[in-house]
C-alpha positions in Angstrom: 15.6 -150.8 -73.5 11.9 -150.2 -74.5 10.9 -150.5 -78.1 10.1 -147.6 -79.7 6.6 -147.9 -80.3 5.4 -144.3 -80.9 8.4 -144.1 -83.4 7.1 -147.1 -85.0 3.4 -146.2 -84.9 4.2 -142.5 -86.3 6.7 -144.4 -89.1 3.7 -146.7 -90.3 0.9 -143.6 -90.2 3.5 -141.7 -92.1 4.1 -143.9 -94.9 0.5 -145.0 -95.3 -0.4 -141.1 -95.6 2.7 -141.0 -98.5 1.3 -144.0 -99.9 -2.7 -142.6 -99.6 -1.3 -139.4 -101.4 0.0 -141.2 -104.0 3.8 -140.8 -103.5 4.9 -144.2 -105.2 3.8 -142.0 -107.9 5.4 -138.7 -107.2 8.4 -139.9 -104.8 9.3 -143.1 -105.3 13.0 -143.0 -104.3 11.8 -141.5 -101.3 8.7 -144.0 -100.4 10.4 -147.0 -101.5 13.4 -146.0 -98.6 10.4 -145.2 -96.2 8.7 -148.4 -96.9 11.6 -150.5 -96.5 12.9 -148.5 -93.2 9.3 -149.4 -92.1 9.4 -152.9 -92.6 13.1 -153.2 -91.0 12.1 -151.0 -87.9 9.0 -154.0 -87.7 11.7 -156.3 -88.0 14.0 -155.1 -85.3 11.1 -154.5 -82.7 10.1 -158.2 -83.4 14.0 -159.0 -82.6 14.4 -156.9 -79.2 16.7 -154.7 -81.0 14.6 -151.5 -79.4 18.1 -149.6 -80.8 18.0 -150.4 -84.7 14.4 -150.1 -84.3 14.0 -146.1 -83.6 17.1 -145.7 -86.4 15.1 -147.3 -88.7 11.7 -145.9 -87.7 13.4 -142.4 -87.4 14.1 -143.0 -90.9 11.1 -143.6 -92.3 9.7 -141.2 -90.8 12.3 -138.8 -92.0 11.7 -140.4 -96.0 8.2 -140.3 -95.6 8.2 -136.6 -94.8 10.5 -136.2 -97.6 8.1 -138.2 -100.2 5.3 -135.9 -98.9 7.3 -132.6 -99.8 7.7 -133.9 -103.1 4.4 -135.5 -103.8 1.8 -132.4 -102.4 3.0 -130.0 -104.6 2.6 -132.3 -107.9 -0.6 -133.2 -106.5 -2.0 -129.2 -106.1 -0.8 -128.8 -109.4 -2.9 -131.6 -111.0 -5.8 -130.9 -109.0 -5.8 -127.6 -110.4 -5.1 -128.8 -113.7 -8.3 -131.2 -113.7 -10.2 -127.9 -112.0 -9.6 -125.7 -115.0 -10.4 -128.1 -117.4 
């Protein structure tokens, strides 16, 4: 079986957009699953294991995307805060 790499590229752009935006901050249930996921996806494809792999990077993905829906609505509501004063 191949490993997953577009899985595992989208997981690792996804997270370092969470982490860019500031969703340690916002999210950080959600971003600390994401990140580990990540690294345990890594960990997988370095082991062959092409199966754990795309669970794990399917995950991240999937907690990434969740720390983003929780981060970008804090962060247009501070913008806007520091815009009107």
């Amino acid at each position: 079986q191949e490993l997953p790499l577009k899985e595992l590229a989208l997981a690792k752009s996804q997270v370092e957009r969470a982490e860019r935006l500031s969703a340690e901050e916002y999210a950080p249930e959600e971003f600390s699953e994401a990140k580990k996921s990540l690294v345990s996806a890594n960990e997988f494809a370095a082991e062959e294991k092409a199966s754990d792999s795309k669970k794990s990077a399917d995950y991240a993905i999937s907690k990434a995307y969740d720390a983003l829906e929780k981060t970008l609505p804090k962060l247009a509501a501070k913008s806007r805060e520091e815009a009107v004063a």
